[in-house]
C-alpha positions as CSV (number, residue, x, y, z in Angstrom):
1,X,-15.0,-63.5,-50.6
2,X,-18.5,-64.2,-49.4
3,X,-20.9,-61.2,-49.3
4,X,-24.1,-60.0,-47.6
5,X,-26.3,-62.3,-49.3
6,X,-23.6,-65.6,-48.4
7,X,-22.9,-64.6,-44.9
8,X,-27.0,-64.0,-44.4
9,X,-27.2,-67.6,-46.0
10,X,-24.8,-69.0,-43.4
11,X,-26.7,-67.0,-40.4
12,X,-30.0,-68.7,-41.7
13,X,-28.8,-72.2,-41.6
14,X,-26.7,-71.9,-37.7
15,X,-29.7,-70.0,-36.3
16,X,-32.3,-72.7,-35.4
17,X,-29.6,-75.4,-35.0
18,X,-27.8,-72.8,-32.4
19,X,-30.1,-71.0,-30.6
20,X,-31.0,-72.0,-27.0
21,X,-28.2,-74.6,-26.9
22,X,-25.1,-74.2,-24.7
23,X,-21.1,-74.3,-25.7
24,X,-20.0,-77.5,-23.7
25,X,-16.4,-77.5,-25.2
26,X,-14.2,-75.4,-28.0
27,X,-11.5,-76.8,-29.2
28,X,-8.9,-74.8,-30.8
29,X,-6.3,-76.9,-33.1
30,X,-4.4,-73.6,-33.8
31,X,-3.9,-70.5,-31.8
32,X,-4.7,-67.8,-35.0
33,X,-6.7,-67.6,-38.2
34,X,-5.8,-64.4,-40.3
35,X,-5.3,-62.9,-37.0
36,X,-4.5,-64.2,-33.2
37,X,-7.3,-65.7,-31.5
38,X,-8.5,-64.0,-28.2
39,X,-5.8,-65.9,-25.1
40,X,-9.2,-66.4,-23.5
41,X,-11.2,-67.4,-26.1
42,X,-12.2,-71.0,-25.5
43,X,-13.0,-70.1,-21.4
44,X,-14.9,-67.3,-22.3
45,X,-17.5,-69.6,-24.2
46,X,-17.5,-72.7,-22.8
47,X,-21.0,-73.2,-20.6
48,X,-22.9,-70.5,-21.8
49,X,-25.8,-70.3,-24.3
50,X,-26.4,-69.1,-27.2
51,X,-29.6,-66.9,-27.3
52,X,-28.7,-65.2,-30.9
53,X,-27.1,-65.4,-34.3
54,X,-27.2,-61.9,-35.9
55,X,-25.5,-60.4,-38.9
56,X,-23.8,-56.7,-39.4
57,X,-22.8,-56.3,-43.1
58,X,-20.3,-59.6,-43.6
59,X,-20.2,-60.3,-40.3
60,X,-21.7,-63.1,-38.3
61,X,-22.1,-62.6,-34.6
62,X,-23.5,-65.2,-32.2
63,X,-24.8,-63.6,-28.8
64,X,-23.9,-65.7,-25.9
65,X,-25.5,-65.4,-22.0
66,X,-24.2,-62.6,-20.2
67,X,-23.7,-60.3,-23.1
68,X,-20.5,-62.3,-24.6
69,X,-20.6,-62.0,-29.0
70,X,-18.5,-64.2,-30.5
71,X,-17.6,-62.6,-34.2
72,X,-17.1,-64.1,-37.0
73,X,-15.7,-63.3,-40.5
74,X,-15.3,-65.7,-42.9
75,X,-12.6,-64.2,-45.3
76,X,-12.6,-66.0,-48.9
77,X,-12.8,-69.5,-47.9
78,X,-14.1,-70.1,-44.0
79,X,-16.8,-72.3,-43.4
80,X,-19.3,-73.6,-41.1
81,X,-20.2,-77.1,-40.6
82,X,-21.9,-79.5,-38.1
83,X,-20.8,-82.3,-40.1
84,X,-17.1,-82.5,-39.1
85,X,-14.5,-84.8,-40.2
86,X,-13.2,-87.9,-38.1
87,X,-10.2,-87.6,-37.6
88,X,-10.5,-83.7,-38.6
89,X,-9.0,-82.6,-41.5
90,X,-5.9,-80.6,-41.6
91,X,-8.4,-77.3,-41.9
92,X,-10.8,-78.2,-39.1
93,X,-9.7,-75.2,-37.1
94,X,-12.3,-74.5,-34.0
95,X,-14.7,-77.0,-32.8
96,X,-17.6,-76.2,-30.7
97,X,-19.5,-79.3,-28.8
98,X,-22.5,-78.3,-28.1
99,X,-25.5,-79.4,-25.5
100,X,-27.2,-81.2,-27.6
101,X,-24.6,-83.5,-28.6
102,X,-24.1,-81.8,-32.2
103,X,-20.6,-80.4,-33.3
104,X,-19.6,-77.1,-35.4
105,X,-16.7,-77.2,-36.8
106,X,-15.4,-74.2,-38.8
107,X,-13.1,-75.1,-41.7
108,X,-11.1,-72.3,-43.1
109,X,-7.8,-74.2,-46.0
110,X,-6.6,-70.3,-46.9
111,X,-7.3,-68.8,-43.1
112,X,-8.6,-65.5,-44.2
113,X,-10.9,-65.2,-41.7
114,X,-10.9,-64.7,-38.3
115,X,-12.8,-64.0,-34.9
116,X,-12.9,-61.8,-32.1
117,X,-14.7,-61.3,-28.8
118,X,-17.5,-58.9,-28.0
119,X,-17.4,-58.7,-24.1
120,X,-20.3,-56.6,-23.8
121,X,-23.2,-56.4,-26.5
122,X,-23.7,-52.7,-25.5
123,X,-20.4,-52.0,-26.4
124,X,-21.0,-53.6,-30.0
125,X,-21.0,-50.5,-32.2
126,X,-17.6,-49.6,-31.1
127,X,-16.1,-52.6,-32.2
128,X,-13.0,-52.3,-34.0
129,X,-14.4,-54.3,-36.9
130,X,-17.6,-52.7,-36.7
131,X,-17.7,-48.9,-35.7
132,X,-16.9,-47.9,-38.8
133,X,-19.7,-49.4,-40.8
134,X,-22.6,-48.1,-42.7
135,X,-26.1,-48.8,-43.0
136,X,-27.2,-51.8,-43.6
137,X,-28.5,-52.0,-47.2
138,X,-31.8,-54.6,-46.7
139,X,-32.8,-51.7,-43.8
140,X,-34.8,-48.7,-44.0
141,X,-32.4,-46.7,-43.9
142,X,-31.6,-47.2,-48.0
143,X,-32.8,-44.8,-50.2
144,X,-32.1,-42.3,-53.3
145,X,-32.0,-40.1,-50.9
146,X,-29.1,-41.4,-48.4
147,X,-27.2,-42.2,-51.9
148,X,-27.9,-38.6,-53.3
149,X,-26.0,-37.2,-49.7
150,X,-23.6,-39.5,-49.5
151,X,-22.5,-39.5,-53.0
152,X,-22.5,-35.4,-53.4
153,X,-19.2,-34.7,-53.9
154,X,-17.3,-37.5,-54.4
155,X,-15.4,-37.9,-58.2
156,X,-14.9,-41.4,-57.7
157,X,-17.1,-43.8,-59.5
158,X,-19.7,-45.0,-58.3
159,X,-18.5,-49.1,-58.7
160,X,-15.8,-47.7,-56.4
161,X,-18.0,-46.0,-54.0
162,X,-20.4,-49.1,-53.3
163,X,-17.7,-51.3,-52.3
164,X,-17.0,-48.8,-49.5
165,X,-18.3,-50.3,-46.5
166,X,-18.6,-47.0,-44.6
167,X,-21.4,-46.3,-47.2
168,X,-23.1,-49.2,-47.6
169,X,-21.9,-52.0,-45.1
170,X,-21.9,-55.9,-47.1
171,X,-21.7,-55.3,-50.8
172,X,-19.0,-56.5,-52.8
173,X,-17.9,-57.2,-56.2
174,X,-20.5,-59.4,-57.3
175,X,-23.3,-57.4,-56.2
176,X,-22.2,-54.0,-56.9
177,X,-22.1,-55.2,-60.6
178,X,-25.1,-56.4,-60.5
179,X,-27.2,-53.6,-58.5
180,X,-25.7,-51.1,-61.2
181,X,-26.7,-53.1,-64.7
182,X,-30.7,-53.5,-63.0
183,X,-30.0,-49.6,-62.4
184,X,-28.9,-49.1,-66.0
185,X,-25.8,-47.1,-64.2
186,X,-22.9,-47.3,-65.8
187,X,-19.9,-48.2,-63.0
188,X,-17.6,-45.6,-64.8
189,X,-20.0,-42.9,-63.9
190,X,-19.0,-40.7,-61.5
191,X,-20.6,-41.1,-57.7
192,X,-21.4,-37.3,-57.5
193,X,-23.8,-37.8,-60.2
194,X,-26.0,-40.1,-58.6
195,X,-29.0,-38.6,-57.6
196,X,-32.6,-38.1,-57.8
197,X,-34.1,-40.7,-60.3
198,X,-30.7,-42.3,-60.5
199,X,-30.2,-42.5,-56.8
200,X,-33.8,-44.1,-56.1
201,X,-33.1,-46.8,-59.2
202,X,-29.8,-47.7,-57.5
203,X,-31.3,-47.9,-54.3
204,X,-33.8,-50.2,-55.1
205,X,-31.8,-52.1,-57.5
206,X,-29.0,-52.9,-54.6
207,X,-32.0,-54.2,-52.3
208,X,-33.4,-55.9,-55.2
209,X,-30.6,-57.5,-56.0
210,X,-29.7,-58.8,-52.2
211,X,-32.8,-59.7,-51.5
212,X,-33.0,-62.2,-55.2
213,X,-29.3,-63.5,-54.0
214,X,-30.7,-64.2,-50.2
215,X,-33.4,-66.4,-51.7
216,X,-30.8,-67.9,-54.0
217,X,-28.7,-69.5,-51.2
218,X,-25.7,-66.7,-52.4
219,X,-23.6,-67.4,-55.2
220,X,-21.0,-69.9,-54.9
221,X,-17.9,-69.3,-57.6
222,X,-15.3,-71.3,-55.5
223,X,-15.5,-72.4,-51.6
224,X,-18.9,-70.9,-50.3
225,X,-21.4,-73.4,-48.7
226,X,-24.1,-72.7,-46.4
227,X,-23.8,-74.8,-43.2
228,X,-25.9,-77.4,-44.4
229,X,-23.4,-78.0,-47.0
230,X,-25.8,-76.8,-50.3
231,X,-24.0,-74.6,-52.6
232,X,-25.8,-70.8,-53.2
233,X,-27.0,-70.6,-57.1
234,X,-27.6,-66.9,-57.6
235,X,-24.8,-67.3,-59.9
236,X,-26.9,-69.1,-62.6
237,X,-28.5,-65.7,-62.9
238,X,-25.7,-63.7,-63.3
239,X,-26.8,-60.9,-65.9
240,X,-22.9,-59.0,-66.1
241,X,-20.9,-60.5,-63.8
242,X,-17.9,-63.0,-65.0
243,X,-20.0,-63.0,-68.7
244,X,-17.1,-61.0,-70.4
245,X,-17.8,-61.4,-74.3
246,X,-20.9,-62.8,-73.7
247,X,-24.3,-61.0,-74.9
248,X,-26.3,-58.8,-72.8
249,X,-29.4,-60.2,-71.8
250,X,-31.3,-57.2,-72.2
251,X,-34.2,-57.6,-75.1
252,X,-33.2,-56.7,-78.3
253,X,-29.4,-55.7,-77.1
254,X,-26.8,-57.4,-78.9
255,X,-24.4,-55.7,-76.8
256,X,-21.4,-58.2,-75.4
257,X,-20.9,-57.7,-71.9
258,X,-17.2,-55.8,-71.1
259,X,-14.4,-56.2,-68.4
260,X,-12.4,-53.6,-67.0
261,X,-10.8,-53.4,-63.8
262,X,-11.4,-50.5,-61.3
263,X,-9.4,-49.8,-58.3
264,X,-7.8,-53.7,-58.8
265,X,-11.1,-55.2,-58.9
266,X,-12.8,-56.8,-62.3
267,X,-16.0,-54.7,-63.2
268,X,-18.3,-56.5,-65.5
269,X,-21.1,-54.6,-67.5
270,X,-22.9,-53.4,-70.7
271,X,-21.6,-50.6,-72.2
272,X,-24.8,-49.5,-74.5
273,X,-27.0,-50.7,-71.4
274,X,-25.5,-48.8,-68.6
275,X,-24.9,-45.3,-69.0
C-alpha cells in the first residue's frame, strides 16, 4: 500500500497540471470503489476549480472553489493518470475532463481505494478519515520529545507503535523498517523505552528516511506510479526491508538481515545492528 513518501509523489506530479483548471465533466463507470461513492459526487465537482492539491498522512485532497475537497486514498493499487486509455480499460474507474482539454483518469484493478467529499474545508479536521490522525511526520511537530510522551507507557513495540496512525499519521511498513535500522532501534524493543537519545535518533531517522524516499519518487514493489507514469526507486536503497538472509550493509557487520512478523506484518532488520 502506498505510503507518505508515494502519495507526496503523486500530489507532486497532479499539482501544477491541476491547479487553476476547472472540472468540465466526471465520469463515473461504477458507482463504488472500496466504498460507495458520494450520490452527488459527479454534480458536486463538475464546473468548479481546482485552487489546491494537499496531502494529510496518505491522503490526497484536491481543494475545489467554494470550499469543496475531493479525498482521495489510493489503497494498494489506485492510480492516477492523465494518459487514459481509448476505449478505457476495464479499471478506468473516474474520469475527470478538465478545462484545458487534458483528462485524469484514476485506475484502481484491486479497488482498495476510495473517495469521499469534504463539503466544507473548515470542517476538514473532523473528517471521518481524518480526525483521528496524528502529526504529520515531515512537520515541526516531530521530535524526541513528542515520541518520549507518546510512547511512555505503552508495552507494545515500537515497529507496532509507528504504524499507528494516531501517532504519527503516513508511515507504514516500509518506512517504519527503515526509520528504526538508521536509528539502530531494534523493532522488538518495547515503545515505553524510547526516549531521550533514543527518541531524538528515531525522530530524525523517520524524517530522514521520508524525506530520502520523497526525492526517490517512493518505492514501487508492485502497482505504484506517480502520475507521470515513472516508477519510485527508493527501493534500490533498501538497507532492511524485503533483504531477508541478505548481509547487513553496515561496515564491518556481517550480520544477515532477519524476518519476523509483528502484529501480521513482515518486520525486516539486523539483529546485532539494532538493539
Amino acid at each position: 500500500m502506498p505510503e507518505l513518501p508515494e502519495v507526496e509523489t503523486v500530489r507532486r506530479g497532479l499539482a501544477p497540471r491541476l491547479i487553476g483548471r476547472r472540472i468540465a465533466r466526471v465520469t463515473l463507470r461504477r458507482p463504488d470503489l472500496r466504498f460507495p461513492l458520494p450520490a452527488d459526487f459527479a454534480e458536486q465537482l463538475t464546473g468548479r476549480q481546482i485552487i489546491d492539491v494537499g496531502r494529510r498522512a496518505k491522503y490526497l485532497l484536491i481543494s475545489c472553489e467554494e470550499g469543496v475537497i475531493l479525498l482521495s486514498h489510493l489503497g494498494m493499487s489506485g492510480r492516477y493518470s492523465f494518459t487514459p486509455t481509448v476505449p478505457p480499460g476495464p479499471h478506468d474507474h473516474v474520469q475527470f475532463d478538465l478545462s484545458d482539454g487534458t483528462q485524469l483518469v484514476y485506475s484502481d484493478p484491486r479497488r482498495f481505494g476510495f473517495m469521499d467529499l469534504i463539503q466544507d474545508s473548515t470542517a476538514i479536521d473532523n473528517n471521518r478519515y481524518l480526525k483521528a490522525l496524528g502529526i504529520e511526520p515531515l512537520g515541526n511537530g516531530l521530535s524526541g520529545s513528542y515520541l518520549s510522551d507518546m510512547l511512555k507507557g505503552r508495552k507494545t513495540p515500537v515497529k507496532s507503535a509507528l504504524l499507528d496512525q494516531r501517532i504519527i499519521a503516513g508511515i507504514g511498513n516500509i518506512y517504519a523498517c527503515e526509520a528504526l535500522f538508521r536509528a539502530r532501534l531494534s523493532p522488538r524493543r518495547s515503545a515505553q523505552t524510547i526516549a531521550g537519545k533514543r527518541a531524538d535518533r528515531l525522530a530524525t531517522a523517520i524524517r530522514d528516511v521520508l524525506q530520502d524516499a520523497i526525492a526517490a519518487g517512493g518505492s514501487s514493489l508492485k502497482d505504484f506510479a506517480g502520475a507521470d507514469g515513472a516508477l519510485g526507486y527508493f527501493q534500490h536503497g533498501f538497507q532492511v526491508y524485503d533483504r531477508t538472509g541478505q548481509e547487513c550493509v553496515t561496515a564491518g557487520c556481517e550480520t544477515q538481515i532477519r524476518r519476523i512478523a509483528q502484529a501480521g506484518r513482515s518486520t525486516f532488520y539486523c539483529p546485532a545492528c539494532q538493539r
